[in-house]
C-alpha positions as CSV (number, residue, x, y, z in Angstrom):
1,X,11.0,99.2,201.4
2,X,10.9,103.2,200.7
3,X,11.2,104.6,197.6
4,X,15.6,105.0,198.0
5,X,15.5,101.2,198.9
6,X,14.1,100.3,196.1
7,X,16.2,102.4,193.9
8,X,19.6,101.2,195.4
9,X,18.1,98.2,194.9
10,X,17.4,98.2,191.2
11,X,20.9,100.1,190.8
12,X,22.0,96.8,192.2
13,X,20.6,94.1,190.7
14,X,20.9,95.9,186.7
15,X,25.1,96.1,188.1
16,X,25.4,92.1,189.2
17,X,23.6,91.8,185.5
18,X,25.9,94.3,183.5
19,X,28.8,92.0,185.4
20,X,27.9,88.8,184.8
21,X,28.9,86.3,182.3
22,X,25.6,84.8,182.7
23,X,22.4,85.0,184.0
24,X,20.3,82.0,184.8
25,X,16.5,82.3,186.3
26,X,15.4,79.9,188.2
27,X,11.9,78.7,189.5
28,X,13.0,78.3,193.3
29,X,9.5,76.6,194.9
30,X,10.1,74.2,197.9
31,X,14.1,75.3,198.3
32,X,14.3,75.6,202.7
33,X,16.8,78.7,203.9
34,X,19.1,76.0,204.5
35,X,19.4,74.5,201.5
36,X,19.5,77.9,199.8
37,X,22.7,78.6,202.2
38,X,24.0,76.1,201.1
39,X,23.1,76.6,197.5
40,X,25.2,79.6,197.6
41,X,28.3,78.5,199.2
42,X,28.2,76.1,196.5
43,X,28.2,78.3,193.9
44,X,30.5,81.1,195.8
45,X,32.9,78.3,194.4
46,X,32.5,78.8,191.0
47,X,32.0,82.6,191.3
48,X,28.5,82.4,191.1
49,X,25.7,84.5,193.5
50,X,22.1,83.0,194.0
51,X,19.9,85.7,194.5
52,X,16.0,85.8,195.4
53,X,14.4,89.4,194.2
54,X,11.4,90.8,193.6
55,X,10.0,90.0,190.4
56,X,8.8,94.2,189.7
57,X,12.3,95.5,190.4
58,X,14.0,92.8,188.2
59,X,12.2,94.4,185.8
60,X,13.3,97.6,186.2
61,X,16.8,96.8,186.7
62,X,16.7,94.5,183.3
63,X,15.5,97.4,181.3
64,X,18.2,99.5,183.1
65,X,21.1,97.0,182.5
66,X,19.4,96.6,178.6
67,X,18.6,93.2,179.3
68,X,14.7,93.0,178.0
69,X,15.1,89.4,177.5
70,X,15.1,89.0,181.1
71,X,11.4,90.0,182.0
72,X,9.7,87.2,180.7
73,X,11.0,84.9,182.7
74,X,10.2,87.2,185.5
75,X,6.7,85.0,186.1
76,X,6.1,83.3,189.3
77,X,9.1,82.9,192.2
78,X,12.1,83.6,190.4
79,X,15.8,83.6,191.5
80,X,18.7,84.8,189.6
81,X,22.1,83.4,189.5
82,X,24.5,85.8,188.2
83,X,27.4,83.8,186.8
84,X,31.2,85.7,186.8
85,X,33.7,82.6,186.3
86,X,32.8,79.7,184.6
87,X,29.2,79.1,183.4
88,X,29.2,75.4,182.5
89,X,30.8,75.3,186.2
90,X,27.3,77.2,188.1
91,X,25.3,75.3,185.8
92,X,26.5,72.2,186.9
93,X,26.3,73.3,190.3
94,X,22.8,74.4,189.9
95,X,22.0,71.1,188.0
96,X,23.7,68.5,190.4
97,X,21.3,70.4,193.3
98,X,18.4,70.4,191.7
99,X,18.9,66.9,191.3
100,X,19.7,65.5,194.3
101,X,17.5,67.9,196.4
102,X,14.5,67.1,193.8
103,X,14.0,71.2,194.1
104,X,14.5,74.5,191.8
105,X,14.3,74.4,187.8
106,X,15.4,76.5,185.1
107,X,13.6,79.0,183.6
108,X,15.8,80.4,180.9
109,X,18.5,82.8,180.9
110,X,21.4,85.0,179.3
111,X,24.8,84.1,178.0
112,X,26.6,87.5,176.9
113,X,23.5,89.1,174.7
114,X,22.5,85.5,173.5
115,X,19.1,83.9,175.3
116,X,19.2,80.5,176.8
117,X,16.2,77.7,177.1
118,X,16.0,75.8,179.9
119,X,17.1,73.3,177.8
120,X,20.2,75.0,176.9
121,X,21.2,75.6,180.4
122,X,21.1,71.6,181.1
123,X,23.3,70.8,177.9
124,X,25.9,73.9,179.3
125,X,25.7,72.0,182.9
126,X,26.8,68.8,181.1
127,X,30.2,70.1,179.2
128,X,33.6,70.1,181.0
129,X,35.0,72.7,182.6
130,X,36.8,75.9,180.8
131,X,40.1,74.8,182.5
132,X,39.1,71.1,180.4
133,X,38.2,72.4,177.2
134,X,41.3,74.4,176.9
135,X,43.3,71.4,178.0
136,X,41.8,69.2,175.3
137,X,42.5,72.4,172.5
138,X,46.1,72.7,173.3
139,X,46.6,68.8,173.4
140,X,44.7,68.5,170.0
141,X,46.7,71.2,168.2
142,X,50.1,70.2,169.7
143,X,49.8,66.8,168.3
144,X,49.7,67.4,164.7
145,X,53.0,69.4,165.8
146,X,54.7,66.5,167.8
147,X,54.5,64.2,165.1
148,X,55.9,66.5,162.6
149,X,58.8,66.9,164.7
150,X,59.6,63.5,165.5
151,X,59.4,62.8,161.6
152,X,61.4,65.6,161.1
153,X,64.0,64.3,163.5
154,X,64.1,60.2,162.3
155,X,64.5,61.9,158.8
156,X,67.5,64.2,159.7
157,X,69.0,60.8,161.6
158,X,68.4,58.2,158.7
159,X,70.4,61.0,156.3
160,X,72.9,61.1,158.6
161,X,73.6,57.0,159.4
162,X,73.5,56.9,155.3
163,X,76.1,59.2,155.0
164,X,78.4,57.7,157.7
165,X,77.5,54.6,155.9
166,X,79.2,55.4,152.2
167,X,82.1,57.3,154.4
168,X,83.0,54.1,156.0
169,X,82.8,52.3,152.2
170,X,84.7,54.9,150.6
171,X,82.5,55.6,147.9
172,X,83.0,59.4,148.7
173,X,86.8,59.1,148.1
174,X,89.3,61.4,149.8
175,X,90.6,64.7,148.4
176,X,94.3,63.4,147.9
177,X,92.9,60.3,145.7
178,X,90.2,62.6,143.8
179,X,93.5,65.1,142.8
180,X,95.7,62.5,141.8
181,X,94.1,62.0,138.3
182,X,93.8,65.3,137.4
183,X,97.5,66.1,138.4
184,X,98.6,62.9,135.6
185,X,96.4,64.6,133.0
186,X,98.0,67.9,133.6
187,X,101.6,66.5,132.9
188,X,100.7,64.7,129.9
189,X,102.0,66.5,126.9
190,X,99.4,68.9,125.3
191,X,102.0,71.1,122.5
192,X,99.9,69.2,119.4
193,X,103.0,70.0,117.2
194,X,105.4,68.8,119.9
195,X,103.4,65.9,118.8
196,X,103.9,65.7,115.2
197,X,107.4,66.5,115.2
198,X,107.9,63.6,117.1
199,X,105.5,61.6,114.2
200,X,107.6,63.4,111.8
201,X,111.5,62.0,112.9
202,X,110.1,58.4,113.2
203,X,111.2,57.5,110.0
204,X,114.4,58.7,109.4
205,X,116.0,55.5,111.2
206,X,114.5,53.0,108.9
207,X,116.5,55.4,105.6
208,X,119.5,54.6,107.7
209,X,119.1,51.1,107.9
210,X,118.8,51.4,103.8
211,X,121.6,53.2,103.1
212,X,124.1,50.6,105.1
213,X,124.0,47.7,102.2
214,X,124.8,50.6,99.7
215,X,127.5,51.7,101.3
216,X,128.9,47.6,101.7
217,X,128.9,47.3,97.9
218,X,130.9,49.8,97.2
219,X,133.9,48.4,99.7
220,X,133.6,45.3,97.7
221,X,134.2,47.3,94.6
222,X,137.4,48.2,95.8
223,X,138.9,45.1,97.1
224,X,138.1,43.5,93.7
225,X,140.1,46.2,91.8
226,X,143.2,46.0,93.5
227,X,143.3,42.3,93.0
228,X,143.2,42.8,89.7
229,X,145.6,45.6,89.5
């Protein structure tokens, strides 16, 4: 490899690093060309490239991509995998390989600008998918929500089965029946000296009644003098 070749070269590997979500090394000792094929079709499927490089032009391209955190795992046969989609999706990928071909380990590696353990890596392997996680948010938000609107909505019912139920009673009345006593009241009398004029000509028919035996004794006056005469 002349001097160019390694140049595009570096330009290329610092570009899949700038690019990818994350970068995970990996120790790849004992893995046969055809289970690195088909380490990389697997991981095609979660948008994922395996890739074995040269341990002196990872360095360069790391300090060119301003990834210094890659170069010390840089020690020994190291492959990258340069994650675009889903990282807990590659990582499981990687993991479930590793484990049932009993080849490659994790070194360490790069999530955004945060560093990853080995350790790290395996605990990222074992959580769901993104696609699951956000499925699980939505469901645990929207719950709160559907409750408050089905409480919402036996509320509003109850309220309105109450009110039917007093209509059908007839404890709410009707507007004719709710008029009628105030109509009565507004043709009672309300002139207060109307009132105690009428208080006023209640006695003069008892005077009447008094004067009638005065008015008998005279008559018997005059019959008794014209007897006499």
């Amino acid at each position: 490899m002349n001097r160019e070749q390694k140049a595009a070269a570096v330009d290329a590997i610092a570009d899949q690093i700038e690019s990818a979500q994350a970068v995970f090394a990996i120790d790849y000792r004992g893995i046969s060309v055809p289970q690195a094929a088909e380490l990389r079709t697997r991981l095609h499927e979660a948008d994922a490239t395996f890739r074995v490089v040269k341990n002196s032009l990872t360095e360069r391209a790391a300090d060119q991509a301003g990834a210094p955190a890659l170069r010390p795992l840089l020690d020994g046969p190291t492959a990258l995998t340069f994650v675009r989609g889903d990282a807990a999706i590659a990582a499981k990928a990687l993991a479930d390989f590793a484990r049932v071909e009993s080849v490659l380990d994790f070194k360490g590696g790069l999530m955004g600008d945060e560093e990853l353990s080995s350790d790290q890596i395996r605990s990222i392997a074992r959580l769901p998918a993104r696609d699951v996680l956000f499925g699980q948010l939505v469901g645990t938000v929207a719950s709160p929500l559907t409750g408050l609107a089905r409480g919402l909505g036996g509320l509003l019912s109850g309220v309105a089965i109450a009110l039917g139920q007093i209509a059908e009673q007839g404890l709410l009345g009707s507007p004719d029946t709710q008029t009628e006593p105030a109509a009565a009241e507004a043709d009672a009398p309300q002139d207060p000296e109307a009132e105690a004029d009428a208080r006023a000509d209640a006695p003069d028919e008892p005077e009447a009644e008094a004067d009638a035996p005065a008015d008998a004794a005279s008559d018997d006056d005059a019959a008794e003098a014209k007897e006499e005469a």
